[in-house]
C-alpha positions in Angstrom: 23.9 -7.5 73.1 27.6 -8.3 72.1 29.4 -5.9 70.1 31.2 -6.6 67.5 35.0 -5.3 67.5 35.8 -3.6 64.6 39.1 -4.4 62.7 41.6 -2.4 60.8 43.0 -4.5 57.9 44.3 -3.9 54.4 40.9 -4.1 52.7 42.2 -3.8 49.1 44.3 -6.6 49.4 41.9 -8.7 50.7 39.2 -7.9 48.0 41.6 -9.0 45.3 41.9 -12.0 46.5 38.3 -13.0 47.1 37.9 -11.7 43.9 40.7 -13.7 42.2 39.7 -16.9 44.1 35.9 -16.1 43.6 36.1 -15.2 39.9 39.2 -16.8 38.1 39.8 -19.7 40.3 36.1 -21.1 41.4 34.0 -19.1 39.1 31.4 -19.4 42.0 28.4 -16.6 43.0 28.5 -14.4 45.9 26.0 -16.8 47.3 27.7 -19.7 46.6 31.0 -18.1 48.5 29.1 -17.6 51.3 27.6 -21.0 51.4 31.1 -22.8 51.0 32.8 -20.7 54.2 29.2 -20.0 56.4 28.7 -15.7 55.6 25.9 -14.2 53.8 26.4 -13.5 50.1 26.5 -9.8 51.3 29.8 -10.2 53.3 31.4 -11.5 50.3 30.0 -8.5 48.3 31.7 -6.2 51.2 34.4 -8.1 51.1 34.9 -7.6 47.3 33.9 -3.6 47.9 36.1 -2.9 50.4 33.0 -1.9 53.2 34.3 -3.6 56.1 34.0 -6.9 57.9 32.9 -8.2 61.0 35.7 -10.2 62.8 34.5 -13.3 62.2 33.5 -13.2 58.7 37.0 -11.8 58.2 38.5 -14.6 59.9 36.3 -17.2 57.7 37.2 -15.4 54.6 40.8 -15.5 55.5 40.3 -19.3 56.3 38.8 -19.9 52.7 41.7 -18.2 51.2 44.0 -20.5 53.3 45.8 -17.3 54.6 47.0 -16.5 57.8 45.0 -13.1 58.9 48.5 -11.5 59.7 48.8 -11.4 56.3 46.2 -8.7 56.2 47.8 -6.2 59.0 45.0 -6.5 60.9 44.1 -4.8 64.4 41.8 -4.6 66.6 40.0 -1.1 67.6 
């Protein structure tokens, strides 16, 4: 079984803008997030809470919010 890497990133930051895109700008669902980038409704809902992402629905959500992932400090640990 492949294990995920875990990332370090600024997780506030990045819940603002979900948020902001998710609420202000789409008014779209959790679910409805997920569908459009290809996560579950409950990696948005992390996302939002600040509980930690796997790498690659970080790098979708990043993606979705047409930011680079740099922009987030991440690193790999």
């Amino acid at each position: 079984m492949k294990s995920e890497r875990k990332l370090k990133y600024n997780e506030k930051s990045l819940s603002i803008a979900v948020k902001t895109r998710r609420w202000i700008e789409r008014d779209l669902t959790m679910k409805e997030v997920g569908q459009e980038i290809g996560i579950s409704g409950k990696a948005v809902w992390k996302a939002e809470n600040c509980k930690g992402l796997s790498e690659q629905s970080f790098l979708k959500i990043c993606a979705w919010l047409q930011v680079e992932p740099a922009a987030y400090q991440i690193e790999t640990i």
